[in-house]
N, C-alpha and C positions, 0 to 999 in steps of 0.2 A: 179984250173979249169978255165978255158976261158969260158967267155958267149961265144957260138954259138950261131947260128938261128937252130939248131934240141934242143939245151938246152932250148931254149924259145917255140918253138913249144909245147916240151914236156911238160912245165908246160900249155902252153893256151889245148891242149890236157885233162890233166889231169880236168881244170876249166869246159871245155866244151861250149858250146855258151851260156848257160844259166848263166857264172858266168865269163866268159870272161871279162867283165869289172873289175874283180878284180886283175886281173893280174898289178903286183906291179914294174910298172917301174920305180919310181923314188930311189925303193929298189935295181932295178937293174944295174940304172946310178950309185946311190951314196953308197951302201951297199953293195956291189956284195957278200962281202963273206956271208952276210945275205939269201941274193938271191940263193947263190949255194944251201945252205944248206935247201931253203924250198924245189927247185927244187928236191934234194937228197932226203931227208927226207918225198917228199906227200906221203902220203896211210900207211907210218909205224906206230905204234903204239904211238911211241914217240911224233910225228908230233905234237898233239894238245897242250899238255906240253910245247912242244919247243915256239911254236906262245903266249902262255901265258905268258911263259918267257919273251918274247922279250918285252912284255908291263909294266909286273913286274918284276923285278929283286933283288934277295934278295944278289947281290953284292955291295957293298957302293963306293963312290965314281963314280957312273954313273950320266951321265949328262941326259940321256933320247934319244928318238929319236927328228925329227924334229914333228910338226906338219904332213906335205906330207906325213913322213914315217909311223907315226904312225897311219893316215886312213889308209894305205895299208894294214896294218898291222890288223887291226881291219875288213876289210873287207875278207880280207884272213881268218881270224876267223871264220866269218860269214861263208863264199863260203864251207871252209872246213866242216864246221857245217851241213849244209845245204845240201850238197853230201853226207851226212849219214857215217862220217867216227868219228865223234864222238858219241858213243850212251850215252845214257840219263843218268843224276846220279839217282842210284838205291833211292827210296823214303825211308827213314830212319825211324822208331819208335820214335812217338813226334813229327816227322816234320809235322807244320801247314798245308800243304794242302795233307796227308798223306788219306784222306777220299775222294781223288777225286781221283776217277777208273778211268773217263771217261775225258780226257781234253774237248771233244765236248761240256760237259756239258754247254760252258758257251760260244759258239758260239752264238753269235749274228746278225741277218740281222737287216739292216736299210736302206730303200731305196733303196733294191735292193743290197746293196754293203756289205759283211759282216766284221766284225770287232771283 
């Protein structure tokens, strides 16, 4: 696949202006076949698997990414997160915060700015 400008559209499209800064060019100067396959793969199921991947890899023999690629990489995490295309891991029996119903619970203002 050839980057286009409708290929790149369609991923800053996909981000939307609120996540547009994550849009991963230096993936798409020096990783393209990285780059096709987020382009291909947003919104599938697989998607969040795949971006996991890309940061752990249970192949030997890999050198890693660069530093540049692996923010992109991390923020594509994020963006995807954050558009609600990954839902939540189901709270497990024994897991330590397994008694908190409510996340709000532990919402905090201070000075006006909450944390």
């Amino acid at each position: 696949m050839t980057i286009t400008q409708e290929i790149r559209d369609r991923l800053l499209a996909h981000l939307g202006p609120n996540h547009a800064a994550a849009y991963p060019r230096y993936l798409e100067e020096h990783y393209p076949h990285v780059f096709e396959n987020i382009v291909r793969m947003w919104g599938a199921p697989e998607m969040a698997s795949f971006l996991n991947s890309l940061m752990v890899t249970q192949r030997s023999g890999r050198q890693g990414f660069s530093p540049d690629a692996a923010s992109e990489i991390i923020r594509l995490i994020d963006a995807y997160e954050k558009l609600g295309f990954v839902p939540p891991a189901p709270k497990q029996p024994g897991d330590v915060w397994d008694w908190v119903g409510d996340a709000s619970y532990f919402h905090k203002e201070r000075g006006g700015d909450a944390y």
